[in-house]
C-alpha positions as CSV (number, residue, x, y, z in Angstrom):
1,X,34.6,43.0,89.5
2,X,32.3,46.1,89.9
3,X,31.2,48.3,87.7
4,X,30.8,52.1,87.7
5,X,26.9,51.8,88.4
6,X,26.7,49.2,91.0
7,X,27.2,50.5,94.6
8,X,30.3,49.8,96.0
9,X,32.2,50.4,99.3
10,X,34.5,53.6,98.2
11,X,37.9,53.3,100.4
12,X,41.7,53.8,100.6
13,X,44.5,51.5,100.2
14,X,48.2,51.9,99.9
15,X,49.4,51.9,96.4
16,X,52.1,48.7,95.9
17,X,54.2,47.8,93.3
18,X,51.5,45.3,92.1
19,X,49.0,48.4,91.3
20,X,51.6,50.3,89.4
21,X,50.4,49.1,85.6
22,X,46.7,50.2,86.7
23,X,48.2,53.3,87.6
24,X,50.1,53.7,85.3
25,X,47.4,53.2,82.4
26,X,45.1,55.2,84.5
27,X,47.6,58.4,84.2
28,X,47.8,58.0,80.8
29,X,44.5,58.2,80.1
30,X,44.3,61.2,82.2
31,X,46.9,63.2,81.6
32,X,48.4,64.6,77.8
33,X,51.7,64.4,79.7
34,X,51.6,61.6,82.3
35,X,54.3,60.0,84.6
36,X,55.5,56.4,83.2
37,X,55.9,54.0,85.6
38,X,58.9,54.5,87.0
39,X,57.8,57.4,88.5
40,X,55.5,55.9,90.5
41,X,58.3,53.2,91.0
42,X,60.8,56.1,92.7
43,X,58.1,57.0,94.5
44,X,57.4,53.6,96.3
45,X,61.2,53.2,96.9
46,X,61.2,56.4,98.2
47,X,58.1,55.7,100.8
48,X,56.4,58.5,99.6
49,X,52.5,58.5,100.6
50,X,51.4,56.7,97.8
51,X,47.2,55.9,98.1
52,X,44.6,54.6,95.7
53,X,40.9,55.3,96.1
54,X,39.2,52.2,95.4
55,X,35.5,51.4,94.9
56,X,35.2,48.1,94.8
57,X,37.8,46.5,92.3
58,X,37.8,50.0,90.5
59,X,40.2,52.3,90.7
60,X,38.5,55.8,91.3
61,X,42.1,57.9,91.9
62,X,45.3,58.3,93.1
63,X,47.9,60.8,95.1
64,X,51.6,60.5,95.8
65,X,53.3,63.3,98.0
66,X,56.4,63.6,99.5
67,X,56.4,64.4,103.6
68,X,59.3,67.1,104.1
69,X,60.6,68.4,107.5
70,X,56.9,70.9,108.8
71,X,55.2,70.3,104.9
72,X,54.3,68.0,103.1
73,X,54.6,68.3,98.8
74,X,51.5,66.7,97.0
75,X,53.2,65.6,93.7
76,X,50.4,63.8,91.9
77,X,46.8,63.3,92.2
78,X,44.7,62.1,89.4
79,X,40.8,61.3,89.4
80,X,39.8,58.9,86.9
81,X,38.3,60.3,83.7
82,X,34.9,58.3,84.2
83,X,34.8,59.8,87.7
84,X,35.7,63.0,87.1
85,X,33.6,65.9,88.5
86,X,31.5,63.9,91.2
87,X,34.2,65.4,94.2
88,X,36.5,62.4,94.1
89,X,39.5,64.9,93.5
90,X,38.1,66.5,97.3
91,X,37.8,63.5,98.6
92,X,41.6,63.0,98.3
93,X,42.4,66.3,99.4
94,X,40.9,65.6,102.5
95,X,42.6,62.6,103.1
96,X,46.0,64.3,102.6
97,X,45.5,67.2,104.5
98,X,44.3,64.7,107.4
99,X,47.4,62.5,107.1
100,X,49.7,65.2,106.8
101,X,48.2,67.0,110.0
102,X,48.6,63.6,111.5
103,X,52.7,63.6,110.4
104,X,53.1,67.1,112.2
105,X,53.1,68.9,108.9
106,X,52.4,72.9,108.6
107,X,52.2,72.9,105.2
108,X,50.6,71.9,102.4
109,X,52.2,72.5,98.5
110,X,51.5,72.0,95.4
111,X,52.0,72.6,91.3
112,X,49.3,73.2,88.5
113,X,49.3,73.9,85.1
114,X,48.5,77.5,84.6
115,X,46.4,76.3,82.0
116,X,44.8,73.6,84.3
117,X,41.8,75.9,85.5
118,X,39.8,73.4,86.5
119,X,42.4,72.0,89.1
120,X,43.2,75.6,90.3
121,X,39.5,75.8,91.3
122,X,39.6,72.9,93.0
123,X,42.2,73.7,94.9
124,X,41.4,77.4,95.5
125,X,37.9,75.7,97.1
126,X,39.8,73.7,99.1
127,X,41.7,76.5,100.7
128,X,45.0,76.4,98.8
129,X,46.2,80.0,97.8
130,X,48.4,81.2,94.9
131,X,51.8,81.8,96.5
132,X,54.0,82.3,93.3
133,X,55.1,80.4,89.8
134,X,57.1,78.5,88.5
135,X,58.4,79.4,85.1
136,X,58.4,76.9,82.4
137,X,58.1,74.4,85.0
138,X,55.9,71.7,83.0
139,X,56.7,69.8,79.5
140,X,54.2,71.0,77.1
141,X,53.6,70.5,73.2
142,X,56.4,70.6,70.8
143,X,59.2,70.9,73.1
144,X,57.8,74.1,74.5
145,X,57.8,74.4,78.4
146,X,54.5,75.3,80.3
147,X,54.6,77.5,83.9
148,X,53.3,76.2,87.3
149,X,51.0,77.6,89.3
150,X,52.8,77.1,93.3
151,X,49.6,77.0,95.7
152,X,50.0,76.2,99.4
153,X,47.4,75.2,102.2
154,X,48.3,76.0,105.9
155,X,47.2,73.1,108.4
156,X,46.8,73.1,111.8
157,X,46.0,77.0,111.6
158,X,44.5,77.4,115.1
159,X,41.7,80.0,115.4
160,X,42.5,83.2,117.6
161,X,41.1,82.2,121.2
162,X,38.7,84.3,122.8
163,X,40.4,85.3,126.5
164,X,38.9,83.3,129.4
165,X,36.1,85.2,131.3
């Protein structure tokens, strides 16, 4: 098994039904209001792009989105807590803006937290822009309700062309 310090090939493989309790334990360590496991479950059933980011035998991360008809919808993606803030979370966004160019897709969308700065940056760096909200979108403490930040990436944009000489 490897750990955190030794150097390890970092790559991506298809999350299984097999991976779903490390994932699952993963995203609740991550997240005050995490998925359970059948989440992740309906997701697989669903064939929803489901990848880990592995390093070695560790799990670094994880994304699950959902491909629609010209966008895809990125529903989850979690970076370890040991590997946060080392670009992990970029590193995924990368790969999903790849494979979803590759499945014909326009569009990329997303939710935040609107108290989930941190994310919001990362995604604003990334190229996603604030398109609207969604009001009391999220659980949040003591039955209160939390809004969404709705943030969109266009793919594929093709630069104007400069006319032939």
């Amino acid at each position: 098994m490897s750990t955190p310090g030794q150097a390890a090939q970092v790559r991506f493989e298809v999350m299984t039904e097999s991976h779903l309790d490390a994932v699952t334990a993963l995203e609740q360590q991550a997240h005050p209001h995490p998925w359970q496991k059948r989440h992740f479950a309906d997701c697989l059933t669903s064939a929803y792009e489901a990848q880990l980011l592995m390093a070695g035998d560790s799990l670094l991360g994880y994304f699950v989105a959902m491909k629609g008809v010209d966008e895809v919808h990125l529903l989850n993606i979690t970076v370890a807590p040991p590997y946060q803030r080392q670009g992990w979370a970029r590193v995924m966004l990368d790969a999903l803006a790849l494979w979803s160019s590759g499945q014909g897709a326009q569009w990329l969308w997303l939710e935040a937290r609107h108290s989930n700065s941190r994310a919001i940056h990362i995604y604003q760096a990334h190229g996603f822009r604030h398109v609207g909200m969604r009001r009391q979108y999220y659980p949040a403490t003591s039955g209160q309700r939390e809004d969404a930040v709705v943030m969109s990436l266009q793919l594929n944009a093709t630069p104007s062309q400069e006319p032939a000489p």
